[in-house]
C-alpha positions as CSV (number, residue, x, y, z in Angstrom):
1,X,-2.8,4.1,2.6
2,X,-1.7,3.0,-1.0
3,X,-1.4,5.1,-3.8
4,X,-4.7,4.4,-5.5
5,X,-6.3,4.6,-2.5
6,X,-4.9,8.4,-1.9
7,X,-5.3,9.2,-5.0
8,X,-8.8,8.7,-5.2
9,X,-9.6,10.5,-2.6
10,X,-7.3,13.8,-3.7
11,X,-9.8,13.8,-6.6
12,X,-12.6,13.6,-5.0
13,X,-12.1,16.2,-2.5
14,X,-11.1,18.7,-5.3
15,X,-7.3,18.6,-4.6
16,X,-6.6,20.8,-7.5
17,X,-2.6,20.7,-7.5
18,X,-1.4,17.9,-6.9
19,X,2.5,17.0,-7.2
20,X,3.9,13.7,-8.0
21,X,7.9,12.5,-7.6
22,X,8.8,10.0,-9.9
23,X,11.1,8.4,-12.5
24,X,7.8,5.5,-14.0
25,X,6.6,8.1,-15.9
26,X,4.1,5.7,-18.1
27,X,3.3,3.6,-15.0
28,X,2.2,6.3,-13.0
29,X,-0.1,7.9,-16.2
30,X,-2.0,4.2,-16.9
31,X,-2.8,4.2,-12.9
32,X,-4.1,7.8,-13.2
33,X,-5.7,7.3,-16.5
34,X,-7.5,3.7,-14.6
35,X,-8.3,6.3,-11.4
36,X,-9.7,8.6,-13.7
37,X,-12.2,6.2,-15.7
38,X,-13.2,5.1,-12.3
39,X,-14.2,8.5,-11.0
40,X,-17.2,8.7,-14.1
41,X,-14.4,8.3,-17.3
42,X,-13.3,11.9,-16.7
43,X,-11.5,13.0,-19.7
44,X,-7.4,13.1,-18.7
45,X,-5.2,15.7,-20.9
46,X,-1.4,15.1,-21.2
47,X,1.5,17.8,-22.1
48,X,4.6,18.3,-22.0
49,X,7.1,21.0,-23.1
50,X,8.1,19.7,-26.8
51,X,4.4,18.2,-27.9
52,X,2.5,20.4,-26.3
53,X,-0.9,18.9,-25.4
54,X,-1.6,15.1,-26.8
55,X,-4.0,12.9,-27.0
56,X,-7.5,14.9,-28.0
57,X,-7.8,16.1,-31.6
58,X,-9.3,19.0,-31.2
59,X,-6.2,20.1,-29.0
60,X,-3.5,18.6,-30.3
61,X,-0.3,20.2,-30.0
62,X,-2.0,23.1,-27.7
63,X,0.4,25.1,-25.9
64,X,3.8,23.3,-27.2
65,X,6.7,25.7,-25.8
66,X,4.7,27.4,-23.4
67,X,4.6,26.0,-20.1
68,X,1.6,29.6,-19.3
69,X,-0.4,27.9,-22.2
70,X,-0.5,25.1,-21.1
71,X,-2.3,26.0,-18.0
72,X,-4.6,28.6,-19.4
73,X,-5.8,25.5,-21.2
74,X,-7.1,24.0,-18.0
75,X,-9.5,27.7,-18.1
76,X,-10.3,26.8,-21.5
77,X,-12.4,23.7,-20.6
78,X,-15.8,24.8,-19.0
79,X,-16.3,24.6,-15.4
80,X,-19.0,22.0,-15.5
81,X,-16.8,19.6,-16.9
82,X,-14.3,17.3,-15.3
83,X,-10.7,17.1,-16.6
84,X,-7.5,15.5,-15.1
85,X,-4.4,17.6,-16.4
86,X,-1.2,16.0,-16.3
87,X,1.7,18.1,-16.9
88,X,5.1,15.9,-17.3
89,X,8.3,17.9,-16.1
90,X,6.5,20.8,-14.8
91,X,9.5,21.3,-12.1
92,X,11.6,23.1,-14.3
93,X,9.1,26.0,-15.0
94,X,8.2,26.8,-11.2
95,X,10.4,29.4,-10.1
96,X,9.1,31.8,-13.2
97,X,6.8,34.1,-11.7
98,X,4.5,33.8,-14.0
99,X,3.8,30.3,-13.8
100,X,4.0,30.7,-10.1
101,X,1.2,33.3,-10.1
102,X,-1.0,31.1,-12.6
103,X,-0.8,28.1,-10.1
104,X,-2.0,30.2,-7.4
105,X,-5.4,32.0,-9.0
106,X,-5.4,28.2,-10.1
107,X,-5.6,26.6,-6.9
108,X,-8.0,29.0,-5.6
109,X,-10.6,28.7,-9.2
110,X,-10.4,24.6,-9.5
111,X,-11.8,24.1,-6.0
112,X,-15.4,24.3,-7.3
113,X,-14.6,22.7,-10.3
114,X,-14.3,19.0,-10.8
115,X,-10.2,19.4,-12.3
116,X,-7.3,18.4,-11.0
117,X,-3.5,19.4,-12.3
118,X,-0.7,16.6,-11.8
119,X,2.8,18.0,-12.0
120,X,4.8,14.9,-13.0
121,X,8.7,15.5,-12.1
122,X,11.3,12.9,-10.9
123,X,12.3,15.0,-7.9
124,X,10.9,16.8,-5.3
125,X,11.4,20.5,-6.6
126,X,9.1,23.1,-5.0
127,X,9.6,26.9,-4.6
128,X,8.4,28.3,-1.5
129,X,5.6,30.4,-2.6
130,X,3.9,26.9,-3.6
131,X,4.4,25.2,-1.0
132,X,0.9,25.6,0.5
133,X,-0.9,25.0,-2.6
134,X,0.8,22.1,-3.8
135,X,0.0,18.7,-2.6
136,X,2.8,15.8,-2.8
137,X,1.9,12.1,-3.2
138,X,4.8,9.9,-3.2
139,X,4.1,6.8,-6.0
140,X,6.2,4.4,-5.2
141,X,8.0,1.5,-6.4
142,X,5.9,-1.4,-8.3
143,X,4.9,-4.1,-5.4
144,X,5.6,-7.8,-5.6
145,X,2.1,-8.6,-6.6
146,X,2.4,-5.9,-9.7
147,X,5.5,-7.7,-10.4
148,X,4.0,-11.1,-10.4
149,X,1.7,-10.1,-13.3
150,X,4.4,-8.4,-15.2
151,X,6.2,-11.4,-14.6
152,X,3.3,-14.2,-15.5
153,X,2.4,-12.1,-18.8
154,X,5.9,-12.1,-20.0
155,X,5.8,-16.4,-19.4
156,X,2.7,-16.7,-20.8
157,X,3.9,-14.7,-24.1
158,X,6.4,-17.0,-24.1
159,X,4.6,-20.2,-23.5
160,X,7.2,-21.4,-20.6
161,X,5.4,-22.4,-16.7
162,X,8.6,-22.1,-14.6
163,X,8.1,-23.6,-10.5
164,X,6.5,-21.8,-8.4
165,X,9.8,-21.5,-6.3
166,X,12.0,-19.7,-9.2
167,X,8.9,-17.7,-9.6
168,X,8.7,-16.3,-5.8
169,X,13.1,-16.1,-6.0
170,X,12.7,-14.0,-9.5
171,X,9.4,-11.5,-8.2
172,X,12.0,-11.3,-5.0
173,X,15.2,-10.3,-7.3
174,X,13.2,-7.8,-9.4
175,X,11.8,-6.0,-6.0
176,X,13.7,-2.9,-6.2
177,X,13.4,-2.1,-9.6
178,X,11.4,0.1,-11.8
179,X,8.2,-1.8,-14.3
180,X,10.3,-0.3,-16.9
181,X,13.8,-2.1,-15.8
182,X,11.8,-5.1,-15.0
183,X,10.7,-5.2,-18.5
184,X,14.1,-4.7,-19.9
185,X,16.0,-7.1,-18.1
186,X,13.7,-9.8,-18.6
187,X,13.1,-9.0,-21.9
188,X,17.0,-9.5,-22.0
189,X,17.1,-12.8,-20.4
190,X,14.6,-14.3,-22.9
191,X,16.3,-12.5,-26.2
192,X,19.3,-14.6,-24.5
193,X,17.9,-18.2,-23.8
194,X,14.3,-18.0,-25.1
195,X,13.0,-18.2,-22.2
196,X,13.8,-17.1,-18.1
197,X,16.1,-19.8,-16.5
198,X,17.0,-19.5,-13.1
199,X,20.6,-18.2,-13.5
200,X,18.4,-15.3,-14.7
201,X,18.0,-14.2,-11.4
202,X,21.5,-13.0,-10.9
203,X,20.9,-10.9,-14.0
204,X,18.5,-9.1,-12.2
205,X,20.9,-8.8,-9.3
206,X,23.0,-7.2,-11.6
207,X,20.7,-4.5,-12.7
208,X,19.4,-3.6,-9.4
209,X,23.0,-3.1,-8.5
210,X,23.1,-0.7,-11.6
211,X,19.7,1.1,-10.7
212,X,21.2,1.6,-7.0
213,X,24.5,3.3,-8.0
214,X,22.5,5.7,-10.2
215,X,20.2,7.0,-7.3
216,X,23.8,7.8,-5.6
217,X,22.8,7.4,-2.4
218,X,22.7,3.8,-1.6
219,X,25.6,0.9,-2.7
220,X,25.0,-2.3,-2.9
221,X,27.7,-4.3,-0.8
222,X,28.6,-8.5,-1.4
223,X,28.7,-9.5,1.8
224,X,30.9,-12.3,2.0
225,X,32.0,-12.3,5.4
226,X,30.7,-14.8,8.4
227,X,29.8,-14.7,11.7
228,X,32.6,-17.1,12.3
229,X,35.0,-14.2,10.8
230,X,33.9,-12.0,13.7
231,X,35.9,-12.6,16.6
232,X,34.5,-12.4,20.4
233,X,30.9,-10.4,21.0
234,X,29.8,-13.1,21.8
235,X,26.2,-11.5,23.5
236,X,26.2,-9.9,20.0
237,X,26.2,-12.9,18.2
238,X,23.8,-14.6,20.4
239,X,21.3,-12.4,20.0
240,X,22.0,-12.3,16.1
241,X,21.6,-16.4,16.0
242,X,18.4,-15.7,18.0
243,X,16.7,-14.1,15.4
244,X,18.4,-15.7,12.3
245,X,14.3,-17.1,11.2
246,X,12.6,-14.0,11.9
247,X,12.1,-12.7,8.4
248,X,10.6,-16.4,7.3
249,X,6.8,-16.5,6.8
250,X,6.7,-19.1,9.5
251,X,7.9,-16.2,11.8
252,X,4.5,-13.9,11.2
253,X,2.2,-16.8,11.9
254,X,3.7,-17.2,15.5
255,X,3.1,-13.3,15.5
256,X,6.9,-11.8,15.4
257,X,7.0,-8.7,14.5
258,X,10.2,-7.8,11.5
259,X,13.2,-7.1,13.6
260,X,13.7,-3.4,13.5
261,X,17.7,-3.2,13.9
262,X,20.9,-2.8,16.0
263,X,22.7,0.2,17.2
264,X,26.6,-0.6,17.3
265,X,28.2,2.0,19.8
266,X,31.8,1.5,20.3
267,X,35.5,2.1,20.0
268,X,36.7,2.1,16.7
269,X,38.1,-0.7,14.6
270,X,36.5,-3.4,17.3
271,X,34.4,-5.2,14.3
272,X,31.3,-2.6,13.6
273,X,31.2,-2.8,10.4
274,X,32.1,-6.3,9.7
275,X,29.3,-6.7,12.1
276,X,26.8,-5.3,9.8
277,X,28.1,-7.5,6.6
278,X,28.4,-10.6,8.8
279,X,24.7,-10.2,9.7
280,X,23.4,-10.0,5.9
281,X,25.4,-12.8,4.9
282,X,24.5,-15.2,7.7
283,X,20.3,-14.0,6.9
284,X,21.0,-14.3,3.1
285,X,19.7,-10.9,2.8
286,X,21.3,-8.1,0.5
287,X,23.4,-5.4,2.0
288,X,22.8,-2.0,1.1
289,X,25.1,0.8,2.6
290,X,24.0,4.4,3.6
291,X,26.2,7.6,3.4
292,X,24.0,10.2,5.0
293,X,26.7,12.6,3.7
294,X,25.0,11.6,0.0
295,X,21.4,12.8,1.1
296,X,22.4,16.9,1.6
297,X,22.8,18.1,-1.4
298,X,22.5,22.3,-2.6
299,X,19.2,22.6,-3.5
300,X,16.2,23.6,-1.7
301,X,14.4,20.4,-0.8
302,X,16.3,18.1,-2.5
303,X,17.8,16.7,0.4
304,X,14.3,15.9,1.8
305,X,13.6,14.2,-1.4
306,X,16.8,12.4,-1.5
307,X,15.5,10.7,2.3
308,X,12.5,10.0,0.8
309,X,14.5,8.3,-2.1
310,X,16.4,6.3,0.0
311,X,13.6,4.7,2.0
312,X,11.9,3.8,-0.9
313,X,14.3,1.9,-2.3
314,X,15.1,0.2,0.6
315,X,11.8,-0.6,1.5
316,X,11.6,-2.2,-2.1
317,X,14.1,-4.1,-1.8
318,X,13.2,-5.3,1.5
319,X,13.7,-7.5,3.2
320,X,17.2,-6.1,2.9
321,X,19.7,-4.6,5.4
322,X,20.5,-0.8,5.5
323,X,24.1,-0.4,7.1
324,X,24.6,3.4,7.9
325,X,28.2,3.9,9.0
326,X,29.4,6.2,11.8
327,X,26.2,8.1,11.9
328,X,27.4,10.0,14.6
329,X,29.4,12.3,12.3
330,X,26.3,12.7,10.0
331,X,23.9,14.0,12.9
332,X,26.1,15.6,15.1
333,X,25.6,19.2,16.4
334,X,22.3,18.7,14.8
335,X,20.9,22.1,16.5
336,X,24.0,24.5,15.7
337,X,24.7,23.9,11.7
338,X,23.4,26.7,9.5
339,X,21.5,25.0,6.7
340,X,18.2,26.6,7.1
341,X,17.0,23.5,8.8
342,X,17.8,21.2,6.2
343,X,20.0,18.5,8.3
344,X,17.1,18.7,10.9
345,X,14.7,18.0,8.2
346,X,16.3,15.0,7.2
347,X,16.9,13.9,10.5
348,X,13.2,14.1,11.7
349,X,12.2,12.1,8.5
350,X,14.8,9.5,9.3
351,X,14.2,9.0,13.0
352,X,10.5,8.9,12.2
353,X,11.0,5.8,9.6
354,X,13.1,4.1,12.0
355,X,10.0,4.4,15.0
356,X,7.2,3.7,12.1
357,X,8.7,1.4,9.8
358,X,6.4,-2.4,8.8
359,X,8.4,-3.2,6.5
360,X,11.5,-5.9,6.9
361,X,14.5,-3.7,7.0
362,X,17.0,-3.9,9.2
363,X,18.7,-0.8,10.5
364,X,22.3,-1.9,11.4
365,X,23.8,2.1,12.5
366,X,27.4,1.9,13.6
367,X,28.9,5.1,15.8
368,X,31.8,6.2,17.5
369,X,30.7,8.9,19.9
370,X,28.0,8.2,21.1
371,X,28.2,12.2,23.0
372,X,27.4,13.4,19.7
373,X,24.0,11.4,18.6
374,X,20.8,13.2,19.5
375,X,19.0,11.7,22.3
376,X,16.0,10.8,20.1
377,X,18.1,8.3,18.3
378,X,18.6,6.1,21.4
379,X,15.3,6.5,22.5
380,X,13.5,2.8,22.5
381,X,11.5,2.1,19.7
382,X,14.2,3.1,17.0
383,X,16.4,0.5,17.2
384,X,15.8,-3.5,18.8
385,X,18.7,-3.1,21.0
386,X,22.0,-0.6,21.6
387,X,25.2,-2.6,21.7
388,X,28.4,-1.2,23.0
389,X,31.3,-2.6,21.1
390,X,35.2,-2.3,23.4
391,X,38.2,-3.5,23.2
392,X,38.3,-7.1,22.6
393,X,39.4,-9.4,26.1
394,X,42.5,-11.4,26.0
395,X,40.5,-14.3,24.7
396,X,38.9,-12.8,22.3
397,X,42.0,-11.3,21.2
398,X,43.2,-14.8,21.1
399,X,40.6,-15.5,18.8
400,X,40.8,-12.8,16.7
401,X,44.8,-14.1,16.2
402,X,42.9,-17.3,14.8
403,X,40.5,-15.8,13.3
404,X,43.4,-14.3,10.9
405,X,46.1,-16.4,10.3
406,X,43.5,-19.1,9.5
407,X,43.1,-17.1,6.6
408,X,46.6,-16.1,6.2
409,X,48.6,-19.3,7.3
410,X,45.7,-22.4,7.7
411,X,48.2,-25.2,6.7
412,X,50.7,-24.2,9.2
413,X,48.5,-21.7,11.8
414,X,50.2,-24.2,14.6
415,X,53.2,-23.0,14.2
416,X,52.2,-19.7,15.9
417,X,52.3,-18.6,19.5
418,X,48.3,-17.1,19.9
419,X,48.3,-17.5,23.0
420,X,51.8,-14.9,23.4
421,X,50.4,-12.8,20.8
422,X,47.2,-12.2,22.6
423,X,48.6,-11.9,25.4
424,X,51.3,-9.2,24.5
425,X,48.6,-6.9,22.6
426,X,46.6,-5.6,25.5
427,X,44.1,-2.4,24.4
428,X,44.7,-3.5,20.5
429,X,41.4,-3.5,18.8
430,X,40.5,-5.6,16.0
431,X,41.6,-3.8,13.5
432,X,44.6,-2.9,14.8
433,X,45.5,-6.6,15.3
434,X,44.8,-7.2,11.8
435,X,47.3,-4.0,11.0
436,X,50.1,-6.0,13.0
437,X,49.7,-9.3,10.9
438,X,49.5,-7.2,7.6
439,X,53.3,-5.6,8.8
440,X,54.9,-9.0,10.2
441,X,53.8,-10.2,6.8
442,X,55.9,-7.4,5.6
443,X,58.8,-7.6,7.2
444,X,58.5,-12.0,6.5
445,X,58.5,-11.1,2.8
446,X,61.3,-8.3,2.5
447,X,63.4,-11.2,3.8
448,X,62.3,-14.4,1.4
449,X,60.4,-16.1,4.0
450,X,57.6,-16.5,5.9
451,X,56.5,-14.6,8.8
452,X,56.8,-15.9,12.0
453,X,56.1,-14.7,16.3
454,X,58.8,-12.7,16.7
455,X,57.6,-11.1,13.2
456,X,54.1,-10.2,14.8
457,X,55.4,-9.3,18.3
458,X,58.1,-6.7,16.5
459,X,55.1,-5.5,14.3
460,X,53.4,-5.1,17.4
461,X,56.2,-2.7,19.6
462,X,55.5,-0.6,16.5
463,X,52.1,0.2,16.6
464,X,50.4,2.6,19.1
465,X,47.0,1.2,19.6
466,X,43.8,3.5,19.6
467,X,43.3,3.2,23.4
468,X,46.9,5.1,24.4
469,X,46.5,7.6,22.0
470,X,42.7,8.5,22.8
471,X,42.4,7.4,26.4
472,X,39.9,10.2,27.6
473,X,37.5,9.8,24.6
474,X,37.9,5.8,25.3
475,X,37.1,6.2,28.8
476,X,34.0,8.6,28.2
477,X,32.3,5.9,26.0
478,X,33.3,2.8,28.6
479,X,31.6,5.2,31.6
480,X,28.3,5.6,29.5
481,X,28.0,2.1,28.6
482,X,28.8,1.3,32.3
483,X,25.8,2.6,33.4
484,X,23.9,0.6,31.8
485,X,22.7,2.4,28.8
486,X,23.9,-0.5,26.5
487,X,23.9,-4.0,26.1
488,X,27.9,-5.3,26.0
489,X,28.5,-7.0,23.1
490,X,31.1,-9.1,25.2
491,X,30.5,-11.8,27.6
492,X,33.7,-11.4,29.6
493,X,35.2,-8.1,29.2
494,X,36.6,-6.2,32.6
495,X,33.6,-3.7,31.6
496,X,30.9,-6.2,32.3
497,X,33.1,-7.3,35.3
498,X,32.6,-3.8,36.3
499,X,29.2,-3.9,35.8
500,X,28.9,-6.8,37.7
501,X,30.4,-5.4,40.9
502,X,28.3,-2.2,40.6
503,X,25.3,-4.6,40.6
504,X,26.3,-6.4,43.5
């Protein structure tokens, strides 16, 4: 159900408190105001703290500095009459008892009268002795078809008809964004060229970036890297090739649904991550990056609202993919911690997105004990597919040597030994192997040349490698994917040769 749609019928079933999170403070007033005009022109009545009440003569300036005023007002009007009351950072006056006691006879007088009170705030905010008489409608994010008006007024006032193409890639770029940022930036980009080019676009990019380090729960991540970059997994990258055109338009006529998202279970430093960046790069789709640390914060509620945040903006900005790394820390022990139910809050909202999500983002979770997950998380329906992640085979070891020095050493990569070096790293992940070429390159430059084999191989004797120094936790997580609870990301590993045996 849409906004408008919700709205309208909160009115007319008598809501008569109704609570609304949100930072498009004008936006949200012109689609009340429109609402209101459509429900018989009832008169709508604006305060706030410094003004007092605006935009009626006889009234003007009623109940400035007084937050009880301004709701003795709403008695003030007779009963008969209809009235939409919009009261802009009402949040901040809840926890007086006053004001909490004049809500309540409030909500229990307006429902035979045709009033409603909005409470504008930009953040969920809600003492717990209101909790049952306030109702909260979320008002989200201006759609891509409000943005293609915006959009097409501001050409129009400029007298420019850009393609149709740089039109669909600019509505695209601005999804994300507030009307009110919209408006600036484009408003920026023709005070620049006098009118919107597309290098525009990567203006845009630019602000969204800005607008997403403000909500300080999401960052916005360049993904650069490749799939070619990622080394081995090769049933992982399969599957990620498969589905490569499945956010395309052509995609929904042949009935695919979006692709939902990838759980990445596995020991660390074995390419998670650069999993998760590979994919957005090869889809050319942003990359934005969750710390579920970021959504707990003090305040009663505001985590909740914080969640909320976060799926809005990714569902704006969709379709996008939402990289949450090592969840398992962020949800484990979810039934012991002693937050008054907050983390389990949270967790319920998340889990629920992930199973009831339409829209096209992709969930790319990465975790490292996969003991510590809830069980609901693994349950079907969250995620596309589980993936466990081990320690890389000899030959993908051999490619992840190439891989590297490729980048390190391409005009002279033949003058290395891979097939030694992979062979004398058994149980090094990934990352460790990257570790090894980062101190032969050391030990090459201390010296006033370049690094060679015996460079890497010394670096190598040096480092004790995940698997030796964590061998039961290793073993745990190579038992649970043995038995079948995940897909191997690996063709050839001696876990799927395991798993092959069991079968047989």
């Amino acid at each position: 159900m849409s906004f408008r749609e919700e709205f309208k019928l909160l009115l007319r079933a008598r809501y008569p408190l109704i609570y609304i999170p949100t930072y498009e403070e004008e936006r949200l007033e012109g689609a009340i105001r429109e609402e209101a005009a459509n429900q018989g022109n009832r008169p709508v009545y604006t305060w706030d703290f410094v003004d007092g009440y605006q935009g009626n003569p006889n009234d003007q300036g009623f109940g400035r500095r007084n937050p009880l005023q301004a709701l003795e007002f709403v008695e003030k009007i007779p009963a008969t009459a209809p009235g939409v009351f919009i009261l802009r950072d009402y949040h901040r006056f809840l926890d007086d008892v006053a004001i909490s006691r004049k809500l309540r006879n409030l909500a229990r007088l307006l429902k035979s009268q045709p009033k409603n009170i909005i409470l504008l705030s930009p953040r969920v905010a809600i003492p717990d002795d209101l909790t049952e008489v306030l109702t909260v409608v979320e008002f989200p994010l201006p759609c891509a078809t409000e943005i293609r008006g915006e959009v097409e007024r501001l050409l129009i006032a400029t007298g420019h008809s850009p393609s149709s193409k740089f039109l669909d890639d600019l509505v695209r770029s601005c999804q994300g964004l507030s009307m009110e940022r919209i408006r600036r930036v484009l408003a920026r980009a023709i005070a620049t060229h006098g009118e919107l080019q597309p290098e525009d676009v990567d203006l845009v990019l630019e602000e969204k970036r800005q607008t997403i380090r403000q909500t300080q729960i999401l960052d916005f991540i360049p993904a650069t890297e490749q799939i070619s970059d990622i080394g081995g997994l090769d049933n992982l990258k399969d599957w990620l090739l498969r589905r490569g055109g499945a956010f395309t338009e052509r995609a929904r006529q042949y009935g695919l649904p979006h692709p939902r998202g990838l759980l990445l279970v596995g020991i660390q430093g074995t390419g998670k991550s650069l999993t998760a960046k590979a994919i957005a790069h090869h889809w050319h789709l942003p990359l934005l990056r969750l710390d579920v640390g970021r959504l707990f914060a003090g305040l009663v509620g505001e985590s909740e609202s914080r969640t909320r945040q976060m799926i809005q903006v990714a569902e704006a900005l969709a379709p996008c993919v939402l990289w949450i790394d090592e969840i398992d820390k962020a949800f484990s022990g979810l039934g012991s911690k002693g937050d008054a139910g907050t983390t389990s809050r949270v967790f319920g909202t998340f889990i629920t997105w992930l199973a009831e999500k339409t829209s096209p983002v992709f969930v790319v979770s990465t975790a490292n004990d996969i003991q510590a997950l809830p069980p609901e998380m693994l349950r079907k329906g969250r995620f596309d597919e589980i993936f466990f992640v081990g320690l890389p085979t000899q030959e993908e070891r051999n490619a992840i040597f190439n891989v590297h020095l490729s980048r390190l050493r391409a005009h002279n990569i033949k003058s290395y030994d891979i097939d030694r070096l992979a062979y004398e790293t058994p149980d090094f992940s990934g990352a460790e192997i990257e570790q090894t070429l980062i101190e032969a390159m050391h030990i090459g430059f201390s010296q006033n040349r370049d690094f060679t084999t015996d460079d890497i191989l010394e670096a190598a004797s040096q480092i004790i490698p995940l698997a030796r120094t964590a061998t039961e936790q290793i073993q745990q997580l190579q038992e649970w994917a043995a038995a079948g609870r995940a897909r191997l990301a690996s063709k050839h590993s001696p876990l799927s040769d395991r798993i092959q045996r069991q079968l047989k």
